[in-house]
mmJSON file of the N, C-alpha and C atoms, coordinates in Angstrom:
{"data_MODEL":{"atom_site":{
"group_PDB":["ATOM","ATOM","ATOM","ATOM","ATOM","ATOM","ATOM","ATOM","ATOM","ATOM","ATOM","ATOM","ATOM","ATOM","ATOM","ATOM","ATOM","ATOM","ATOM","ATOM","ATOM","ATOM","ATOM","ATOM","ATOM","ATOM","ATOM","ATOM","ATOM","ATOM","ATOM","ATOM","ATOM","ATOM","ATOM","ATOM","ATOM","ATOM","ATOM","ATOM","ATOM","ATOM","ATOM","ATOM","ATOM","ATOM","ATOM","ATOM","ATOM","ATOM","ATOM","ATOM","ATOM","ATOM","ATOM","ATOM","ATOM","ATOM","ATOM","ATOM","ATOM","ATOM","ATOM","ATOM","ATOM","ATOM","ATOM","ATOM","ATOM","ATOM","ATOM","ATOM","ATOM","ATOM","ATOM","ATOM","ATOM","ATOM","ATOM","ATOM","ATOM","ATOM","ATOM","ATOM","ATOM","ATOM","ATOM","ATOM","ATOM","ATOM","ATOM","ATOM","ATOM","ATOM","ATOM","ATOM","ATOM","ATOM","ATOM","ATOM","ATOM","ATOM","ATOM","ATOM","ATOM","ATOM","ATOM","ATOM","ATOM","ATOM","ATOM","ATOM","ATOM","ATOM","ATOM","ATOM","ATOM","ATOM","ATOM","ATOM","ATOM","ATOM","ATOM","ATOM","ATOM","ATOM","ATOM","ATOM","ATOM","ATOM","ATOM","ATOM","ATOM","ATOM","ATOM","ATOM","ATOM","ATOM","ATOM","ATOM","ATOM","ATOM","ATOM","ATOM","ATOM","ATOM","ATOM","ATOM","ATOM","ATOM","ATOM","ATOM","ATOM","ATOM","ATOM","ATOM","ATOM","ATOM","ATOM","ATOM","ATOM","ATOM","ATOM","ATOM","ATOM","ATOM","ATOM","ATOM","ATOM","ATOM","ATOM","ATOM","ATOM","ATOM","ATOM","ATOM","ATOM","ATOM","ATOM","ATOM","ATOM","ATOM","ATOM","ATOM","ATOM","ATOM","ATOM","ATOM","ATOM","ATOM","ATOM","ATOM","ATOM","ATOM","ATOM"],
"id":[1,2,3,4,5,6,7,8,9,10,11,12,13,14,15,16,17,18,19,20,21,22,23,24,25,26,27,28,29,30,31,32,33,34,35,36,37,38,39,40,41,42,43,44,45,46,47,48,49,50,51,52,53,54,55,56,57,58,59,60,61,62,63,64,65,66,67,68,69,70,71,72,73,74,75,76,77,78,79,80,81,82,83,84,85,86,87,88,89,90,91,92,93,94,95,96,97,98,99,100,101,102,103,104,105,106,107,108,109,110,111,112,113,114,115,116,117,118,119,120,121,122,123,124,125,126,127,128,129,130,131,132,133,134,135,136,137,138,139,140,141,142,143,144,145,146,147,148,149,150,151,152,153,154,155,156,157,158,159,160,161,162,163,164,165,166,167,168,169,170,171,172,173,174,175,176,177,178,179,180,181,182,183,184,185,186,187,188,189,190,191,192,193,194,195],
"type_symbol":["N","C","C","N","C","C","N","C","C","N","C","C","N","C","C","N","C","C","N","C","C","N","C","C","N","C","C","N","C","C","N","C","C","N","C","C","N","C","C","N","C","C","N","C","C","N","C","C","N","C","C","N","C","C","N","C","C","N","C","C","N","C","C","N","C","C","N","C","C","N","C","C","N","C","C","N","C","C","N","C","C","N","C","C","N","C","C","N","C","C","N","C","C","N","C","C","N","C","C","N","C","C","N","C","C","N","C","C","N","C","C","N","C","C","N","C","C","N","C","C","N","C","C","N","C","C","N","C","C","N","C","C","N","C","C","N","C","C","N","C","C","N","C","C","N","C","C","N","C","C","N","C","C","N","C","C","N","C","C","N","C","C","N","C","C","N","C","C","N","C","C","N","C","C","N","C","C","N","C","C","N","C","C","N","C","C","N","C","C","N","C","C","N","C","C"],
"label_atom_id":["N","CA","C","N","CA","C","N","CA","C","N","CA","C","N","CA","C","N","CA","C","N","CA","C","N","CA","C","N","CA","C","N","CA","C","N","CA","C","N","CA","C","N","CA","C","N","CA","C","N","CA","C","N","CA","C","N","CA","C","N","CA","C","N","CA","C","N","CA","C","N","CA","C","N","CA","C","N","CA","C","N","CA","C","N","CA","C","N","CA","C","N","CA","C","N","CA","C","N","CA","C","N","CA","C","N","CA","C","N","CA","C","N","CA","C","N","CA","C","N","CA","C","N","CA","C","N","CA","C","N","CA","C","N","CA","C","N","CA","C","N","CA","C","N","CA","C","N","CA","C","N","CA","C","N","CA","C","N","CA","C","N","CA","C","N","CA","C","N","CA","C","N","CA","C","N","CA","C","N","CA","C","N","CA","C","N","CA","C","N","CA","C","N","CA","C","N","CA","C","N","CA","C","N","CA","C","N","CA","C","N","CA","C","N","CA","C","N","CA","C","N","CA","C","N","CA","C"],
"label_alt_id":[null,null,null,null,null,null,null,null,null,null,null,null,null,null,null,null,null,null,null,null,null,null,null,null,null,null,null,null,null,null,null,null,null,null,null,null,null,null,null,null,null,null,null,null,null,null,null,null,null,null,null,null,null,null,null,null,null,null,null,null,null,null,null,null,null,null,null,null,null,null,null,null,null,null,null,null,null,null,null,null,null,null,null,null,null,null,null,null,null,null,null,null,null,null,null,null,null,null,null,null,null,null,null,null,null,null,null,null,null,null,null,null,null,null,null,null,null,null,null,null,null,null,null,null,null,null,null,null,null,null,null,null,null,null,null,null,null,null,null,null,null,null,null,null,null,null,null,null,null,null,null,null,null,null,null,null,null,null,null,null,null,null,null,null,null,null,null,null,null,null,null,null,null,null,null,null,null,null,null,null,null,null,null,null,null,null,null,null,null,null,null,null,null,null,null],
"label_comp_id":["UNK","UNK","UNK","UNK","UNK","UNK","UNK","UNK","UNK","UNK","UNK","UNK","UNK","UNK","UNK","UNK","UNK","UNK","UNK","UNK","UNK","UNK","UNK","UNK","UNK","UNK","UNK","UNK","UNK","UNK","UNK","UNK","UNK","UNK","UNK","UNK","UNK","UNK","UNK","UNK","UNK","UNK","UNK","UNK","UNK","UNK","UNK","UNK","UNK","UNK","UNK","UNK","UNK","UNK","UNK","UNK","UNK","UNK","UNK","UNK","UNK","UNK","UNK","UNK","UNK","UNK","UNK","UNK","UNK","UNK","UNK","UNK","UNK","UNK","UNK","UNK","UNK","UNK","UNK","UNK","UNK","UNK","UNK","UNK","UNK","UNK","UNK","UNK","UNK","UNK","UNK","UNK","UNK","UNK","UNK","UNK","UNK","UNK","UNK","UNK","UNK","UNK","UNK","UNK","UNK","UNK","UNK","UNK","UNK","UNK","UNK","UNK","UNK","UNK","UNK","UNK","UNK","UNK","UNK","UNK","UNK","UNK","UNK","UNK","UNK","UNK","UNK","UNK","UNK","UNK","UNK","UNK","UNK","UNK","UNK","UNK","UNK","UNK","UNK","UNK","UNK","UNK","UNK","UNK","UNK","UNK","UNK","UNK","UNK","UNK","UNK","UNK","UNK","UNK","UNK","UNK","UNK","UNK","UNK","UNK","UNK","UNK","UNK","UNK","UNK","UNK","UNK","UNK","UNK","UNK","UNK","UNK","UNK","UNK","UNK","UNK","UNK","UNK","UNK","UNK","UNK","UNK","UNK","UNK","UNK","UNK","UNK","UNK","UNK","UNK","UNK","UNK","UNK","UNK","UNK"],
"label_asym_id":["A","A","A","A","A","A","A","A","A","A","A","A","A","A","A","A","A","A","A","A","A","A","A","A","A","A","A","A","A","A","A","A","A","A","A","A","A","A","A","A","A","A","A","A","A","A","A","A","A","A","A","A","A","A","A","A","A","A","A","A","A","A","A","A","A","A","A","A","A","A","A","A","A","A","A","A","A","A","A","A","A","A","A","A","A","A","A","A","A","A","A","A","A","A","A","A","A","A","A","A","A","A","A","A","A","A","A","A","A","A","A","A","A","A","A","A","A","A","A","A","A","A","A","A","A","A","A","A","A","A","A","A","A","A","A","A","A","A","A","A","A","A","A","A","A","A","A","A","A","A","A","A","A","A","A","A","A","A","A","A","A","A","A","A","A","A","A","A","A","A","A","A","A","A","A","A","A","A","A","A","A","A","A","A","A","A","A","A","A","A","A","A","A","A","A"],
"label_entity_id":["1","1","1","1","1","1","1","1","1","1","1","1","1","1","1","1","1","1","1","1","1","1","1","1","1","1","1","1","1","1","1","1","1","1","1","1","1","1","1","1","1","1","1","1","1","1","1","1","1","1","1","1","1","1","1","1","1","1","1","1","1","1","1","1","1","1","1","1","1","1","1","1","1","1","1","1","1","1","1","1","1","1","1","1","1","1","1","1","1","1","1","1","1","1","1","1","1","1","1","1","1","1","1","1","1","1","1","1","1","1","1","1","1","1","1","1","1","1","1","1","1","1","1","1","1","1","1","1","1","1","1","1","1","1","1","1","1","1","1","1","1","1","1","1","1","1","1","1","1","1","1","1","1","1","1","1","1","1","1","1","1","1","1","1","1","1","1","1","1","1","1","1","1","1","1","1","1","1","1","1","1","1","1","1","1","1","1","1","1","1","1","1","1","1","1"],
"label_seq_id":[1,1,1,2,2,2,3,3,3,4,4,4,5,5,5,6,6,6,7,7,7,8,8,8,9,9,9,10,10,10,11,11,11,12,12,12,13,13,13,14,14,14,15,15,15,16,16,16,17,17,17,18,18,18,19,19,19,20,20,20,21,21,21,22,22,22,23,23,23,24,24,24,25,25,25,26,26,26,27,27,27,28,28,28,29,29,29,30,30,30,31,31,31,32,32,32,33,33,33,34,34,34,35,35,35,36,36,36,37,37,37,38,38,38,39,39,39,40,40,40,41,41,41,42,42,42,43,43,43,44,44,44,45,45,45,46,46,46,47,47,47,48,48,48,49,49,49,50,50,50,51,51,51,52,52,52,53,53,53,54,54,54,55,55,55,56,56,56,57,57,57,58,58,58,59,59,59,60,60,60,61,61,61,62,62,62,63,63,63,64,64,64,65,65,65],
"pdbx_PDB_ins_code":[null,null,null,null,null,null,null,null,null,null,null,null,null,null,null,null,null,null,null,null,null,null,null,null,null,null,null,null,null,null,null,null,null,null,null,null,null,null,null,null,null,null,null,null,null,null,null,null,null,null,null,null,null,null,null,null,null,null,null,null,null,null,null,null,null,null,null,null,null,null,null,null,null,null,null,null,null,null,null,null,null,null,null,null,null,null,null,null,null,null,null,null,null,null,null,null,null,null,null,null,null,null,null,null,null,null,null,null,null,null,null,null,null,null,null,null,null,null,null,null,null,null,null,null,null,null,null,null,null,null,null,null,null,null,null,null,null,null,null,null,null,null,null,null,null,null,null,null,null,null,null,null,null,null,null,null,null,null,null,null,null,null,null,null,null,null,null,null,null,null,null,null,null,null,null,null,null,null,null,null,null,null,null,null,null,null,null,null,null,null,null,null,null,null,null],
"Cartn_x":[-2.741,-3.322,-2.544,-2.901,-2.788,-2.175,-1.115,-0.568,-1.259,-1.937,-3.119,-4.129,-4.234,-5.553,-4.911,-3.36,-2.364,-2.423,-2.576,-1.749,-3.954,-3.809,-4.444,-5.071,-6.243,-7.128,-6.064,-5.932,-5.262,-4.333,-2.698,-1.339,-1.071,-1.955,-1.183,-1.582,-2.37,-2.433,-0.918,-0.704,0.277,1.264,0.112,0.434,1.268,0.775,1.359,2.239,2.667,3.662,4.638,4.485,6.148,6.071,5.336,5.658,6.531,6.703,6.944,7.807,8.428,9.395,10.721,11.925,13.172,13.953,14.597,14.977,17.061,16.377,18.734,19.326,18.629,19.033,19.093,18.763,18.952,20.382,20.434,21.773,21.461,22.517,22.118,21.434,21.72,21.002,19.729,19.233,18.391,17.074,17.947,17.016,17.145,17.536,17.736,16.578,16.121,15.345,14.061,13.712,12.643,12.032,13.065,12.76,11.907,12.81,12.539,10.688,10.414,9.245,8.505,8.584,7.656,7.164,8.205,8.218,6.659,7.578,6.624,4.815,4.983,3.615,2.775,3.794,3.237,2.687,3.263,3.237,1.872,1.601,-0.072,-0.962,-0.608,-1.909,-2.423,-1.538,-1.013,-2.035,-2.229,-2.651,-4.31,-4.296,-5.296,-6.447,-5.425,-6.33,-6.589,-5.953,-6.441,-7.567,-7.605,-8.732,-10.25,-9.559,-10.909,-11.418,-10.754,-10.838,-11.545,-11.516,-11.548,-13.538,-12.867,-14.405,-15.279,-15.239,-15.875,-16.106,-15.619,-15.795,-16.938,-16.795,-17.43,-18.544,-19.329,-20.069,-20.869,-20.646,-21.044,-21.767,-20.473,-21.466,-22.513,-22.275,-23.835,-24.741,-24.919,-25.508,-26.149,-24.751,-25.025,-24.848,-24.259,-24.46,-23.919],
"Cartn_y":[12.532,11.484,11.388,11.198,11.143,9.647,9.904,8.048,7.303,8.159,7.171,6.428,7.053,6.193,4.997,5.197,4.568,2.764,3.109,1.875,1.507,0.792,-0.417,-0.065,-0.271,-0.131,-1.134,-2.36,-3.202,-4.045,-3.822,-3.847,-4.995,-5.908,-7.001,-6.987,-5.936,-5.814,-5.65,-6.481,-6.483,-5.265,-4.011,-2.736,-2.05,-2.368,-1.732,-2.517,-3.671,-4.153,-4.043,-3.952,-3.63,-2.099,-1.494,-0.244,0.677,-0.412,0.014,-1.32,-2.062,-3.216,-2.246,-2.619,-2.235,-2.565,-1.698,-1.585,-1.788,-1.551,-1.653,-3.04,-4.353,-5.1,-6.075,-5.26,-5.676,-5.53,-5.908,-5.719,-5.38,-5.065,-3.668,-4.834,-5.621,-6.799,-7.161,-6.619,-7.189,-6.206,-4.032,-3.546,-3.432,-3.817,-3.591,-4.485,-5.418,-6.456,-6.149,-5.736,-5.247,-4.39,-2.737,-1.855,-2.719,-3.354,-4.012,-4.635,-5.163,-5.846,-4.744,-3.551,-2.794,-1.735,-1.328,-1.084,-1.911,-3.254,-4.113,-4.053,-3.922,-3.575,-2.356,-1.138,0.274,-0.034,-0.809,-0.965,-1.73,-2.953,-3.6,-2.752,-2.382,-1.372,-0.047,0.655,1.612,0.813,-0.479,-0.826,-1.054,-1.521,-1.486,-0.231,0.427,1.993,2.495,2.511,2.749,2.166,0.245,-0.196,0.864,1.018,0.958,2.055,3.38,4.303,4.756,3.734,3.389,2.948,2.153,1.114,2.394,3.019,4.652,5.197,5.518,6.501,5.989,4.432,4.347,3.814,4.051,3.556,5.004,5.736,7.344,7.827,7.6,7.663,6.82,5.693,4.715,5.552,5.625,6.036,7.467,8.519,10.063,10.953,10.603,11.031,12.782],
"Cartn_z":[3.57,4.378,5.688,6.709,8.36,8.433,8.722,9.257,9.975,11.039,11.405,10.94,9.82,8.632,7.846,7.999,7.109,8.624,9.432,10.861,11.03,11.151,11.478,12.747,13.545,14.542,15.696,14.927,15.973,15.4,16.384,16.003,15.843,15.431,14.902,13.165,12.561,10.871,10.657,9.463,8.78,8.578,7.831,7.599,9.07,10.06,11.442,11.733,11.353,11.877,11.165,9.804,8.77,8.859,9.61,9.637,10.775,11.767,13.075,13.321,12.308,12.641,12.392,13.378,13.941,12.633,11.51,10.764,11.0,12.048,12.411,12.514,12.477,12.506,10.974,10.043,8.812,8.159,7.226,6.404,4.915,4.622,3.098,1.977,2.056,1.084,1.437,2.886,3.725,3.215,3.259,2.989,1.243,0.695,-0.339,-1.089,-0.536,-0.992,-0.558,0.455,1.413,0.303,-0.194,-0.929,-2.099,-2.772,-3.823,-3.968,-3.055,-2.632,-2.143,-1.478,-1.612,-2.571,-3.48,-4.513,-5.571,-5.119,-6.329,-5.668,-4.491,-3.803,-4.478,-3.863,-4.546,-6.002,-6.78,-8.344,-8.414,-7.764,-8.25,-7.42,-6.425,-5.541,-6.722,-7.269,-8.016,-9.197,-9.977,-10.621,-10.564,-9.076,-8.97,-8.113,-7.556,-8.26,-9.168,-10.064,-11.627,-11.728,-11.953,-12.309,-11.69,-10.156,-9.702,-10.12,-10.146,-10.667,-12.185,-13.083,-14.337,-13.949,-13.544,-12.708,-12.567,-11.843,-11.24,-12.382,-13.432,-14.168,-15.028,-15.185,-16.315,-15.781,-14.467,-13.631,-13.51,-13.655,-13.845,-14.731,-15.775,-17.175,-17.615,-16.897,-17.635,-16.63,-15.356,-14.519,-14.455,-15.156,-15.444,-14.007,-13.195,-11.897,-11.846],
"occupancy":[1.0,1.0,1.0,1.0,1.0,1.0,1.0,1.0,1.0,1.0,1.0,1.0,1.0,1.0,1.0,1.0,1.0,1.0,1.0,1.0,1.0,1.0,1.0,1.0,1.0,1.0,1.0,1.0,1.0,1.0,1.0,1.0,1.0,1.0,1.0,1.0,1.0,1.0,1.0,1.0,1.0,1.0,1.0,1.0,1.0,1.0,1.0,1.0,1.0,1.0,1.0,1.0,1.0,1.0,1.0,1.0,1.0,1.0,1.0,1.0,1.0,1.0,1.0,1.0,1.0,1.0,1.0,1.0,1.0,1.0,1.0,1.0,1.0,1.0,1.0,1.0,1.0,1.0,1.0,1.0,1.0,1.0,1.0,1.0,1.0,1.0,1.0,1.0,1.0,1.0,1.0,1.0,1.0,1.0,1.0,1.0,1.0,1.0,1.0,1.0,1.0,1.0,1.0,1.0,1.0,1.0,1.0,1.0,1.0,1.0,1.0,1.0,1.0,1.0,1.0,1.0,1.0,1.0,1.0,1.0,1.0,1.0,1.0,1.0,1.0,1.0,1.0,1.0,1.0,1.0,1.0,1.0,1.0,1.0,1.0,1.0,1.0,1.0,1.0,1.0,1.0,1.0,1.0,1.0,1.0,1.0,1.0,1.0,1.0,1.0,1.0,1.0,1.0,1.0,1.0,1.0,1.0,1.0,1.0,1.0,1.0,1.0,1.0,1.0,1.0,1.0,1.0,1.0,1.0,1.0,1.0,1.0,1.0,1.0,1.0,1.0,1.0,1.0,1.0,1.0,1.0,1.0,1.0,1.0,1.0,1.0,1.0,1.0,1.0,1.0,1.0,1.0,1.0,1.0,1.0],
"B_iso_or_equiv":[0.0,0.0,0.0,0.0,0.0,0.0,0.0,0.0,0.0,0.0,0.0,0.0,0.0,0.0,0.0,0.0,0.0,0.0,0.0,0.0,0.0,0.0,0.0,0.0,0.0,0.0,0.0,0.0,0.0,0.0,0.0,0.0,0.0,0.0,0.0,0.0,0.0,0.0,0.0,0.0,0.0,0.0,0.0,0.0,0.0,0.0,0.0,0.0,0.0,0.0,0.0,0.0,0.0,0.0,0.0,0.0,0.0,0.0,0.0,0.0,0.0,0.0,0.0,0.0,0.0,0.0,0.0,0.0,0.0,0.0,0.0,0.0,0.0,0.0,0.0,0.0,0.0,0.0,0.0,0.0,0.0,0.0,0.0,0.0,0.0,0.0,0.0,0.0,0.0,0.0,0.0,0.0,0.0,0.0,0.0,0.0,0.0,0.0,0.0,0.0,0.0,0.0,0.0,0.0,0.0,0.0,0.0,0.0,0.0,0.0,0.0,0.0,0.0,0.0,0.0,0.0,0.0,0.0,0.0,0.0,0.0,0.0,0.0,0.0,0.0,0.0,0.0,0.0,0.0,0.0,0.0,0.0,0.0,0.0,0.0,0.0,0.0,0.0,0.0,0.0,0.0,0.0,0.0,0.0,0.0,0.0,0.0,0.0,0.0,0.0,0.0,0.0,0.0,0.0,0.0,0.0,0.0,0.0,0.0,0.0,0.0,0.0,0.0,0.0,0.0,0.0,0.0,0.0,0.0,0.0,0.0,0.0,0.0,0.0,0.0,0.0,0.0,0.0,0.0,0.0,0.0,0.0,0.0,0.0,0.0,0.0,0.0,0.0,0.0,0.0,0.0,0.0,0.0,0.0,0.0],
"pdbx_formal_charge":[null,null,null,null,null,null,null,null,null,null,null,null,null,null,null,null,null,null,null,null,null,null,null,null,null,null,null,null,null,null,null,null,null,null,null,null,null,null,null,null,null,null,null,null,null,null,null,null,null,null,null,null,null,null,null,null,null,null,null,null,null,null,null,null,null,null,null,null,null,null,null,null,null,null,null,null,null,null,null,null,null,null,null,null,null,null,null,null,null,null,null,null,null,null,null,null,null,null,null,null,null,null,null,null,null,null,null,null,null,null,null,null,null,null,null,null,null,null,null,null,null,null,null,null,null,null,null,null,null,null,null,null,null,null,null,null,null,null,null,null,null,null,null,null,null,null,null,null,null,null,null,null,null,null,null,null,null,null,null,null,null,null,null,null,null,null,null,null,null,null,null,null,null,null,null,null,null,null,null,null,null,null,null,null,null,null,null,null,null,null,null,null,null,null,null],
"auth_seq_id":[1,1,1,2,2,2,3,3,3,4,4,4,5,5,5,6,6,6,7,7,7,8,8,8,9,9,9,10,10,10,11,11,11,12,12,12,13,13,13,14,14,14,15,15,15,16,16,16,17,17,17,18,18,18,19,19,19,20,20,20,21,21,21,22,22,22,23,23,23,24,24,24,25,25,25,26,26,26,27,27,27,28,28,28,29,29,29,30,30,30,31,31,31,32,32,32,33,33,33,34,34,34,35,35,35,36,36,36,37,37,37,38,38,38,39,39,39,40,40,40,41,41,41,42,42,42,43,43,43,44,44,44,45,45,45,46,46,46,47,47,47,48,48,48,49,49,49,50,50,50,51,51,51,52,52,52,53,53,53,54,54,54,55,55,55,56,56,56,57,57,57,58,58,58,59,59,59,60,60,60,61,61,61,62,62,62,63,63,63,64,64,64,65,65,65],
"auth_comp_id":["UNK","UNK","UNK","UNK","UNK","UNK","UNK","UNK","UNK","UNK","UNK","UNK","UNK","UNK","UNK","UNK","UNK","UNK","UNK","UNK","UNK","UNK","UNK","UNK","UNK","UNK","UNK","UNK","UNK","UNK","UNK","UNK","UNK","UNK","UNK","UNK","UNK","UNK","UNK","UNK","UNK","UNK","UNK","UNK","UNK","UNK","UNK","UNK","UNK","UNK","UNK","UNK","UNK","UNK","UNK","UNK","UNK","UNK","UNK","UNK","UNK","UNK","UNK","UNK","UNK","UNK","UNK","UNK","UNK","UNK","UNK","UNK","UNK","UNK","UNK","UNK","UNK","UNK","UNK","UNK","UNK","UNK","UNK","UNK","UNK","UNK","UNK","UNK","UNK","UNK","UNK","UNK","UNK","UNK","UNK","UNK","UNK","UNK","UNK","UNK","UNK","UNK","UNK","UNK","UNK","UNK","UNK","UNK","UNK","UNK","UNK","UNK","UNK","UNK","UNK","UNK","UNK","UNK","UNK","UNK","UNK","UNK","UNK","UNK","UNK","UNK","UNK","UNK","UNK","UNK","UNK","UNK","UNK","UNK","UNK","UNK","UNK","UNK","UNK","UNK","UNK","UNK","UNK","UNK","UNK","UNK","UNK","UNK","UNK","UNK","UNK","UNK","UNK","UNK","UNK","UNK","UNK","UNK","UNK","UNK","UNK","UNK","UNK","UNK","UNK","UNK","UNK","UNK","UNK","UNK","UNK","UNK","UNK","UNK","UNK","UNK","UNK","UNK","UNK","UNK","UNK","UNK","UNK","UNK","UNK","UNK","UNK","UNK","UNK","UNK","UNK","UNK","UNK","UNK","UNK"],
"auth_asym_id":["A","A","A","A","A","A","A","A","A","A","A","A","A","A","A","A","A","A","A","A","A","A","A","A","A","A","A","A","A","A","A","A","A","A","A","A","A","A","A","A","A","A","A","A","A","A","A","A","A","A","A","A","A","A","A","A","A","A","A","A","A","A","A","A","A","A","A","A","A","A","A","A","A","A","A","A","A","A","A","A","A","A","A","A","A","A","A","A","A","A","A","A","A","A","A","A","A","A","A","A","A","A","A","A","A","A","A","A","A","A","A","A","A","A","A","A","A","A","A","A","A","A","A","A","A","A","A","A","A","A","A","A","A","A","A","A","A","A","A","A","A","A","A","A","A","A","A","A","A","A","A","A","A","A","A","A","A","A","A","A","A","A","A","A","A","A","A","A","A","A","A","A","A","A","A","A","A","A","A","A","A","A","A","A","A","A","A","A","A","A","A","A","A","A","A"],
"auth_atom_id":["N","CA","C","N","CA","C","N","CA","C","N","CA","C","N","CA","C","N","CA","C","N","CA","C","N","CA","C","N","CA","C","N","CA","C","N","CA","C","N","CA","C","N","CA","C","N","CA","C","N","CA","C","N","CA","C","N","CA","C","N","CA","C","N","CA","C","N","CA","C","N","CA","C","N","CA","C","N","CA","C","N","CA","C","N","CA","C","N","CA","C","N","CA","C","N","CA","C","N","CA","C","N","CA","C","N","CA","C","N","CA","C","N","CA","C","N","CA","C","N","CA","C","N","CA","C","N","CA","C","N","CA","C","N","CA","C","N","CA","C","N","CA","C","N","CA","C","N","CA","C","N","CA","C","N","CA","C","N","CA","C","N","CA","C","N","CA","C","N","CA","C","N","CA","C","N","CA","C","N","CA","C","N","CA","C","N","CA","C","N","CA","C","N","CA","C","N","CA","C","N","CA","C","N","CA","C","N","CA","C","N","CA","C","N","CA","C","N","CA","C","N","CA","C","N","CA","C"],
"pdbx_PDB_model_num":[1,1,1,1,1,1,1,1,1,1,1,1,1,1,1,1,1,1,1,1,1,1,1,1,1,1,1,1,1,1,1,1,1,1,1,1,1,1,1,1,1,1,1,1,1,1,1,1,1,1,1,1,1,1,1,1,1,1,1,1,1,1,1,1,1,1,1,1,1,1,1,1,1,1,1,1,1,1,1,1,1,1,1,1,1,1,1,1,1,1,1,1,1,1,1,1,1,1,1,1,1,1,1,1,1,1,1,1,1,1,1,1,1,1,1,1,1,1,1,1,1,1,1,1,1,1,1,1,1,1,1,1,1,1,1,1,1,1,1,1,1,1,1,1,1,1,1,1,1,1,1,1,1,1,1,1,1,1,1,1,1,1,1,1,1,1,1,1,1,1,1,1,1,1,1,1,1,1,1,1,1,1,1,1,1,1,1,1,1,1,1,1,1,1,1]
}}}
């Protein structure tokens, strides 16, 4: 996937702004916590691709596509 598909049309989405926020003025507890919380992000997104994924499959088979 292209980082561009990843950043937002217009720079005030969330996604473009923690993506392109100045990381040097943190402190190791600062990124350490950050990690932590995006981590926990990756983990329900991650969850809820599955669902949807799940969703798809079994949307197929009733369907037969």
């Amino acid at each position: 996937m292209d980082l561009d598909e990843l950043f937002a049309k217009t720079p005030e989405e969330p996604l473009t702004q923690l993506c392109k926020q100045d990381l040097d003025p943190l402190s190791v507890e600062e990124l350490e916590a950050r990690i932590e919380a995006l981590e926990g992000e990756i983990v329900r997104v991650r969850k809820k691709l599955d669902g949807a994924v799940t969703h798809r499959k079994a949307a197929d088979e009733l369907f037969k596509r």
